[in-house]
C-alpha positions as CSV (number, residue, x, y, z in Angstrom):
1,X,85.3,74.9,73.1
2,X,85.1,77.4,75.5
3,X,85.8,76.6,79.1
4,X,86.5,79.9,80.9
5,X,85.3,79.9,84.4
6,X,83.3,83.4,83.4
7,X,81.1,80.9,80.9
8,X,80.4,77.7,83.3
9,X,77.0,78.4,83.5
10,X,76.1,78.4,80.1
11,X,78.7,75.5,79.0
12,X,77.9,73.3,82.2
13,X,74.2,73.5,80.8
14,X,74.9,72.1,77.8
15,X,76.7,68.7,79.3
16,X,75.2,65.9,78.9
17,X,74.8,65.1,82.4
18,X,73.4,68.3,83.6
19,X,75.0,69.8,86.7
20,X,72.6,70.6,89.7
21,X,71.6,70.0,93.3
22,X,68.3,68.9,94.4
23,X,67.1,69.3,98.0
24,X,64.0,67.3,98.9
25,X,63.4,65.8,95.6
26,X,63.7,69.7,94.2
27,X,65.9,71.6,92.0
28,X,67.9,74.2,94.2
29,X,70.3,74.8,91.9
30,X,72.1,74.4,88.1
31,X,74.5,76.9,87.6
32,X,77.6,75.2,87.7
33,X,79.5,78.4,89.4
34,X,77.0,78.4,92.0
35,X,77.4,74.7,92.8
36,X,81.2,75.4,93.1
37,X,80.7,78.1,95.3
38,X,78.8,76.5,98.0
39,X,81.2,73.5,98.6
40,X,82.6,73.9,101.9
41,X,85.0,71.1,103.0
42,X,85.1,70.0,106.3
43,X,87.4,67.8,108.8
44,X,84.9,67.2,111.2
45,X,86.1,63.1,111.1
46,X,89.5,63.7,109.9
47,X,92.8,63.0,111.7
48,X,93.8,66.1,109.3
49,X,93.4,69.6,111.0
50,X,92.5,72.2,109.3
51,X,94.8,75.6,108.9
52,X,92.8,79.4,108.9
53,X,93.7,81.1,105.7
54,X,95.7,84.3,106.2
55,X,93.9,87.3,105.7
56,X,95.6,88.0,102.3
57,X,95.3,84.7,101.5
58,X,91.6,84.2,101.8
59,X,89.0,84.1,99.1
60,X,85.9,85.4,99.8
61,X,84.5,85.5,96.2
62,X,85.0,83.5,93.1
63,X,85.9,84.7,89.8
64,X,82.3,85.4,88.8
65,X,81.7,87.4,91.8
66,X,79.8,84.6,94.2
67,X,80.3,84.5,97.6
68,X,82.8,81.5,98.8
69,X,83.2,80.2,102.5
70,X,86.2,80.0,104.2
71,X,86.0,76.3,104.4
72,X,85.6,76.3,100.5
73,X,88.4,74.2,98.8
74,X,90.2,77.3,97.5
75,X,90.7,78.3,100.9
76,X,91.3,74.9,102.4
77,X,94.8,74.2,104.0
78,X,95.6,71.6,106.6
79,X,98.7,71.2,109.3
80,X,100.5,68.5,108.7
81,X,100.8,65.7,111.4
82,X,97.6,64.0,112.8
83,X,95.4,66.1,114.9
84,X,93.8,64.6,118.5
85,X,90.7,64.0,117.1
86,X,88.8,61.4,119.3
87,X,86.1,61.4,116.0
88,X,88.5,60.6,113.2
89,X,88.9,57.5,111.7
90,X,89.7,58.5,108.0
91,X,92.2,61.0,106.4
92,X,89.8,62.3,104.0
93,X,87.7,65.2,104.2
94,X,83.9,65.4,103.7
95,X,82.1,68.2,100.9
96,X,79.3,70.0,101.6
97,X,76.7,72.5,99.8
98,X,75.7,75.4,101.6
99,X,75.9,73.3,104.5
100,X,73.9,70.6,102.9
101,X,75.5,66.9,102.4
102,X,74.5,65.2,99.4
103,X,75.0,62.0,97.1
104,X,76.8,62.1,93.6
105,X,76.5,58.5,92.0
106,X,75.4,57.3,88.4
107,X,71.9,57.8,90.4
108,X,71.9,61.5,91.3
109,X,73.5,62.3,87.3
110,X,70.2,60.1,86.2
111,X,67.9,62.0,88.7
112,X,69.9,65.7,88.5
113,X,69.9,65.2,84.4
114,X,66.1,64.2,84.3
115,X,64.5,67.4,86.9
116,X,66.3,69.8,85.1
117,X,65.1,68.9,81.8
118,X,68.6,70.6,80.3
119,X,69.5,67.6,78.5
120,X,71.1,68.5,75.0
121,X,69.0,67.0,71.7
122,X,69.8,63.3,71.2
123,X,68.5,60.7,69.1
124,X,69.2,58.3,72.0
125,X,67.7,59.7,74.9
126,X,65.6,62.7,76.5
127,X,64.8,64.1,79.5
128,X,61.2,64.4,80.4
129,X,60.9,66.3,84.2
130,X,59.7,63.1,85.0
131,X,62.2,60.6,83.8
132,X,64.8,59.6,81.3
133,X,63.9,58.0,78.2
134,X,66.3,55.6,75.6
135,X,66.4,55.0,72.4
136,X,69.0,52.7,72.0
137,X,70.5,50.5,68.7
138,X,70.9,46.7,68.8
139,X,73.5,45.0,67.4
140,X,70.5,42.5,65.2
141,X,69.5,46.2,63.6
142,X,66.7,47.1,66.1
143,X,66.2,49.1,68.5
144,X,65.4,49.1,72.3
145,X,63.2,51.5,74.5
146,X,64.0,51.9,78.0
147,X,62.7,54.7,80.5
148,X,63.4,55.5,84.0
149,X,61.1,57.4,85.9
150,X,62.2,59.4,89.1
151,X,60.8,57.4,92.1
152,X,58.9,59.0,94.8
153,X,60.8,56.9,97.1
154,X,64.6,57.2,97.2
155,X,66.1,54.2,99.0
156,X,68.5,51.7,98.6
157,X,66.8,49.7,95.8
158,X,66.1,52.8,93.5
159,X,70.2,54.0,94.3
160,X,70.4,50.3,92.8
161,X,67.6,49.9,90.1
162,X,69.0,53.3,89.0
163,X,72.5,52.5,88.6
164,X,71.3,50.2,86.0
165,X,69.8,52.2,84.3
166,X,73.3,54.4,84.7
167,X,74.3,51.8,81.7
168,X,71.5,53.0,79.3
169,X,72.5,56.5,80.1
170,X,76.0,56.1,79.8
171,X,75.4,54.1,76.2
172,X,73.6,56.6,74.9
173,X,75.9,59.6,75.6
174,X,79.1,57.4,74.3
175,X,76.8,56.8,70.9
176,X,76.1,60.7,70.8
177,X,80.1,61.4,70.9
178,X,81.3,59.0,68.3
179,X,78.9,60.3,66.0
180,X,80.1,64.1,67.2
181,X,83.4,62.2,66.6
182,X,83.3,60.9,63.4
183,X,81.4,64.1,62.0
184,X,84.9,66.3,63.2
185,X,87.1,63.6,61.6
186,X,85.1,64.3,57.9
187,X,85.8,68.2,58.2
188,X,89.3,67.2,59.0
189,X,89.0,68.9,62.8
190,X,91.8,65.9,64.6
191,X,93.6,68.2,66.9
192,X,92.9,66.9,70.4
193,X,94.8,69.5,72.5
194,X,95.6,72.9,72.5
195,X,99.0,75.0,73.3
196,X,98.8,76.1,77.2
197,X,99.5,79.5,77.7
198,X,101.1,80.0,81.0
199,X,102.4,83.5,81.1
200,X,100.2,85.4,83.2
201,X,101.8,86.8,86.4
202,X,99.5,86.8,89.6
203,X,97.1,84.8,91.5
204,X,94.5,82.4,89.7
205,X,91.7,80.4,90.6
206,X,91.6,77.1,88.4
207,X,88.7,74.7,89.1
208,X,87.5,71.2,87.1
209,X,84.4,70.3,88.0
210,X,84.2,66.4,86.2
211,X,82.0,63.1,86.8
212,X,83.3,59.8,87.2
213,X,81.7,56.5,86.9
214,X,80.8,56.5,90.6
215,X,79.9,60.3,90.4
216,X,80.8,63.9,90.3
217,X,84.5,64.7,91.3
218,X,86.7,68.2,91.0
219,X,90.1,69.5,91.5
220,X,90.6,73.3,92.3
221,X,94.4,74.7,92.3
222,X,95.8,78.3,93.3
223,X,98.4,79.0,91.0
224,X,100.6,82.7,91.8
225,X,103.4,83.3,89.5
226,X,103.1,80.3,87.7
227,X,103.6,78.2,90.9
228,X,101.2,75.8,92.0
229,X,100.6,76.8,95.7
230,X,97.4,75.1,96.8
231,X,95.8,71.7,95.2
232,X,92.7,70.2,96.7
233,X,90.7,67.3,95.1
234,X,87.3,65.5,96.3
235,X,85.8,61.9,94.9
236,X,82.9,60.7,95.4
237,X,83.5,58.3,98.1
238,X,84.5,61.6,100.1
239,X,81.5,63.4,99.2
240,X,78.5,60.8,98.8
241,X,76.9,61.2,102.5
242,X,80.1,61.7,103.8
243,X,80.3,62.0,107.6
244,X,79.8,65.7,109.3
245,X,78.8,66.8,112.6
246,X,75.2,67.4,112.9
247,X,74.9,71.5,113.4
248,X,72.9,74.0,112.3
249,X,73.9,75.8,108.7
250,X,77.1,77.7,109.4
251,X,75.9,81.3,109.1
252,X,77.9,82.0,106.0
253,X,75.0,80.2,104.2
254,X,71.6,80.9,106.5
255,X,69.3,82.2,104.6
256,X,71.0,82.3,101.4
């Protein structure tokens, strides 16, 4: 498969769970490089303090040619020792979009997956622009219908009712990739890694943009001459509503 940072938009299309941001109950976004590009992480509650990038350090675009903050995770470096923050309590960080905070559980991949209407043919389940619908086996040789509409209301007992329906979901997918599974095994394609090539000198930009049972999660390096020299990861328990000072949008993103 291909999974050059040049091709994320078309490859992060075709994921199951389709990558996107929705602002007011409305798709803003589902190019997966975009959505990378407009994280900005911020300290704001942190006993962590945040270091400027040099100016021959800092990254202003990524490798597609969008325009990245200076609080973006590529540029993000912290002093070490705890900074006199009378606000901190934690030593996380908190992700934001374009100056936007934002939820990532098995709810938003449910709600994200079923607005975009992206989802890849299944024989288990579809996305409407409405909903999700299931068509899911039993083990007695039947099968079960389920569908989850997008509620017009988003509190806590949809982030709950949804979760549940998170299972169906995740069922279905899992079915889709043992048969995808089993039909590589019959052509005799087994190999389950590749050889890493490693011997490009320079600077590069590496970013993995994943999901997790409790929702979306991504890792971004720096690696220069084959060194590792900056690693930054957020979870969802950093990003889901995490805690930011209310301001305006930081100008990088007005208007944008």
């Amino acid at each position: 498969s291909d999974g050059r940072y040049a091709h994320a938009d078309a490859w992060g299309e075709r994921r199951w769970s389709t990558p996107a941001i929705a602002i007011d109950g409305r798709l803003a976004c589902t190019q997966l490089s975009l959505l990378n590009a407009g994280l900005e992480e911020l300290l704001d509650y942190s006993y962590r303090e945040s270091r400027p990038a040099e100016a021959d350090e800092l990254i202003t675009y990524d490798p597609n040619g969008n325009p990245i903050s200076a609080f973006h995770p590529w540029n993000s470096k912290a002093k070490t020792g705890r900074a006199s923050n009378p606000r901190a309590y934690s030593w996380g960080s908190s992700l934001t979009w374009r100056g936007h905070g934002f939820e990532v559980g098995a709810y938003a991949r449910l709600y994200l997956t079923a607005l975009a209407k992206k989802a890849q043919p299944s024989s288990f389940l579809a996305a409407t622009g409405a909903g999700l619908r299931f068509v899911l086996p039993t083990t007695q040789g039947h099968t079960i219908e389920l569908e989850w509409q997008v509620p017009t209301v988003w509190n806590t007992f949809e982030r709950n009712r949804a979760r549940a329906y998170g299972l169906a979901f995740s069922v279905a997918v899992t079915l889709e990739n043992i048969a995808i599974a089993q039909q590589l095994v019959r052509t005799n394609e087994t190999k389950t890694s590749v050889p890493l090539k490693n011997d490009r000198a320079g600077r590069h930009l590496g970013v993995g943009l994943w999901g997790a049972s409790r929702g979306f999660l991504a890792h971004w390096a720096i690696i220069t001459d084959h060194v590792i020299r900056n690693y930054q990861i957020a979870i969802p328990s950093r990003i889901t509503w995490a805690p930011v000072r209310r301001r305006a949008r930081s100008a990088h993103w007005r208007g944008r």
